[in-house]
C-alpha positions as protocol buffer text, in pm:
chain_id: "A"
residue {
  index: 1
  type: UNK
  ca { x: -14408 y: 7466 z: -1259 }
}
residue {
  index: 2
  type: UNK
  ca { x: -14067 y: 7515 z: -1376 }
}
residue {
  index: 3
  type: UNK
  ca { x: -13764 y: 7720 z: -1301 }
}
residue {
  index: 4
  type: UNK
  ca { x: -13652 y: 8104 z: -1438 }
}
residue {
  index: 5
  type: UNK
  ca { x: -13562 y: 7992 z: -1820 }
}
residue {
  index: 6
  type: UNK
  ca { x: -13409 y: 8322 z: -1808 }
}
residue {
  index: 7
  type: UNK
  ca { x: -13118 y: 8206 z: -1599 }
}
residue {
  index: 8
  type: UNK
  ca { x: -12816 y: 8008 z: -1735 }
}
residue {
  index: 9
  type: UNK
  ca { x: -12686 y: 7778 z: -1428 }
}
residue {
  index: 10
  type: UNK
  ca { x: -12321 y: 7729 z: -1426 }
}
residue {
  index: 11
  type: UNK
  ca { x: -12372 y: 7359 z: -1313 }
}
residue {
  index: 12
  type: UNK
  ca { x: -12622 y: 7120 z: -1305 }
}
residue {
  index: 13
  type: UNK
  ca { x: -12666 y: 6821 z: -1065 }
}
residue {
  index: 14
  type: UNK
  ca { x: -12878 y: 6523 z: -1181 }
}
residue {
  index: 15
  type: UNK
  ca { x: -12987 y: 6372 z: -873 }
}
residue {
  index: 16
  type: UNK
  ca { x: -13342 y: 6166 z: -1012 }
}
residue {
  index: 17
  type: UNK
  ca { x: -13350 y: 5857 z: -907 }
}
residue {
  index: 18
  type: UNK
  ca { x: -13137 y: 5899 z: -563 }
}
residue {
  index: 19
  type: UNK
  ca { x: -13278 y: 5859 z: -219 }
}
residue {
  index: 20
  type: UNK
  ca { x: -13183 y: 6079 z: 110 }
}
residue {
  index: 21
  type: UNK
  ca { x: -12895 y: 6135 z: 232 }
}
residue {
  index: 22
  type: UNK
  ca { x: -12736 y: 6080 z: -172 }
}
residue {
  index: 23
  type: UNK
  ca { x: -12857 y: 6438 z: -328 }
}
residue {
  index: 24
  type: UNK
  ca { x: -12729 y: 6622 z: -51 }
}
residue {
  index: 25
  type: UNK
  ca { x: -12391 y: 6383 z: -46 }
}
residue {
  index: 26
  type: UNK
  ca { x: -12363 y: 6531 z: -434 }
}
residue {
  index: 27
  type: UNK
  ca { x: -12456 y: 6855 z: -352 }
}
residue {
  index: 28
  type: UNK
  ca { x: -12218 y: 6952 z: -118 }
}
residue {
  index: 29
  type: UNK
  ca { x: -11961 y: 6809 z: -358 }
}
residue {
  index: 30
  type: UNK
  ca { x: -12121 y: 7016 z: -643 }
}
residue {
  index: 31
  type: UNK
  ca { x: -12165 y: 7312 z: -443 }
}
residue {
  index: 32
  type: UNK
  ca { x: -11772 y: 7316 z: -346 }
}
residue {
  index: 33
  type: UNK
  ca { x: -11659 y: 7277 z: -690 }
}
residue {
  index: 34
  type: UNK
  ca { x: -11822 y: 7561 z: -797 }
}
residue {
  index: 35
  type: UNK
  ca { x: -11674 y: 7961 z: -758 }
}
residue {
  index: 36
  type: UNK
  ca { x: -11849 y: 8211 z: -508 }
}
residue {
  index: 37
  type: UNK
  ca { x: -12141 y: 8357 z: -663 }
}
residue {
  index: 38
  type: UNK
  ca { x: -12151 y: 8049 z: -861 }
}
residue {
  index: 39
  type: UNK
  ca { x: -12539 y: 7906 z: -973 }
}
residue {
  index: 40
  type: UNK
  ca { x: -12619 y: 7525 z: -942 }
}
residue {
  index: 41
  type: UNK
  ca { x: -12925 y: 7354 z: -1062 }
}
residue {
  index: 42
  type: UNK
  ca { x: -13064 y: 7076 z: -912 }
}
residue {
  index: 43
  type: UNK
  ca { x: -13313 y: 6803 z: -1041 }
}
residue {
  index: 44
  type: UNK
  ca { x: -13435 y: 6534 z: -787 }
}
residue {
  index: 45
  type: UNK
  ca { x: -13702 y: 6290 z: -754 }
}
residue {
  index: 46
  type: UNK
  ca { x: -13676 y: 6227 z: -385 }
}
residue {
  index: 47
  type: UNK
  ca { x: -13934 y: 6433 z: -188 }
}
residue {
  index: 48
  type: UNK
  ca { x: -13695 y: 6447 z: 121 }
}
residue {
  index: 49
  type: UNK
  ca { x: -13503 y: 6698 z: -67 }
}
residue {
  index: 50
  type: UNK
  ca { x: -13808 y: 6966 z: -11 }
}
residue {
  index: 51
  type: UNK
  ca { x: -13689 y: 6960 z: 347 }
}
residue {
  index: 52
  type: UNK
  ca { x: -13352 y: 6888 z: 345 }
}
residue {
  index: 53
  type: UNK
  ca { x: -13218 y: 7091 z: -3 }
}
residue {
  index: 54
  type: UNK
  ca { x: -13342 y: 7412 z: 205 }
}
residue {
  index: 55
  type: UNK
  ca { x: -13184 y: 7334 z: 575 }
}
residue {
  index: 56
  type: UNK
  ca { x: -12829 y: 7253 z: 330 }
}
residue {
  index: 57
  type: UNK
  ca { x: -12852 y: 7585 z: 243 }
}
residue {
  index: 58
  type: UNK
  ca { x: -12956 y: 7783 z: 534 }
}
residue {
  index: 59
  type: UNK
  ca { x: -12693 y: 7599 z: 742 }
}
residue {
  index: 60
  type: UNK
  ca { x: -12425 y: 7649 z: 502 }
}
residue {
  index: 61
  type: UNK
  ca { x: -12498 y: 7981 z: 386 }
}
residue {
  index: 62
  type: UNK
  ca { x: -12591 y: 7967 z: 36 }
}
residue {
  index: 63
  type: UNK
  ca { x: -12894 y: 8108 z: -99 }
}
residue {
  index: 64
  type: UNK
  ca { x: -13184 y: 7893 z: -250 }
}
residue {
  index: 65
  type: UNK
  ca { x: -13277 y: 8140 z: -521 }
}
residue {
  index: 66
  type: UNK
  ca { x: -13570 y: 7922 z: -688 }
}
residue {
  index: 67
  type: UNK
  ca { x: -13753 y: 7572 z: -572 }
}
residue {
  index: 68
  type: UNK
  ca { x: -14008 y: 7450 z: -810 }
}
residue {
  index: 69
  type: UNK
  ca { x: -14215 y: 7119 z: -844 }
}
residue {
  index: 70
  type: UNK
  ca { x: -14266 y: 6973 z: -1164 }
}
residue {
  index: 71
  type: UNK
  ca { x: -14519 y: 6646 z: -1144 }
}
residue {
  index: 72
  type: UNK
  ca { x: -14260 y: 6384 z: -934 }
}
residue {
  index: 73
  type: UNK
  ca { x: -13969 y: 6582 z: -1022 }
}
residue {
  index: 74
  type: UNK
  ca { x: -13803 y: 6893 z: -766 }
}
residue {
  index: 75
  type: UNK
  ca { x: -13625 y: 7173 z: -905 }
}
residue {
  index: 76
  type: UNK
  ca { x: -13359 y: 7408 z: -711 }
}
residue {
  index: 77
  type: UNK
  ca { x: -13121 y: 7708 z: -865 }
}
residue {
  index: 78
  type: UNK
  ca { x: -12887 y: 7738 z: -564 }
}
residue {
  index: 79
  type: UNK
  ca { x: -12636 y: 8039 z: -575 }
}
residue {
  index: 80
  type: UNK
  ca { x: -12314 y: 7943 z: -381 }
}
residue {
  index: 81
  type: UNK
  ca { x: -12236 y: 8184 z: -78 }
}
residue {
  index: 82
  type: UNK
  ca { x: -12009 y: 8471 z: -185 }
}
residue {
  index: 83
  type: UNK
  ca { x: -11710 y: 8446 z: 123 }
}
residue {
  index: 84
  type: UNK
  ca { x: -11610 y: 8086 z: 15 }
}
């Protein structure tokens, strides 16, 4: 399964090949480069980030708008919180 092809991120983060805790390191960079509203994509190999991609964004407030598994690879559209 893949993500909306309807939607145009504004970033993209290229995690594959990164273990826990590096995707979330370089998505918390990411996600504070981008403007409120803003839409990241996120490609990652590490399973961890099925658990821990999800509890980054409920604890900081952004919303995970799609999560989608494609054979060993994850995909997340994350759209940064609008009050940053």
């Amino acid at each position: 399964m893949s993500l909306q092809t309807t939607v145009i991120p504004d970033d993209t983060l290229d995690a594959s090949g990164l273990f826990c805790p590096e995707p979330v390191m370089m998505l918390h960079n990411k996600v504070r480069a981008l403007p409120a509203g803003g839409l990241l994509k996120v490609i990652a190999t590490d399973p961890s980030t099925c658990r821990d991609i999800p509890k980054f964004c409920v604890f900081l407030g952004h919303e995970l708008v799609e999560q989608a598994e494609d054979g060993a690879t994850y995909l997340y559209l994350i759209r940064k919180k609008f009050d940053q």
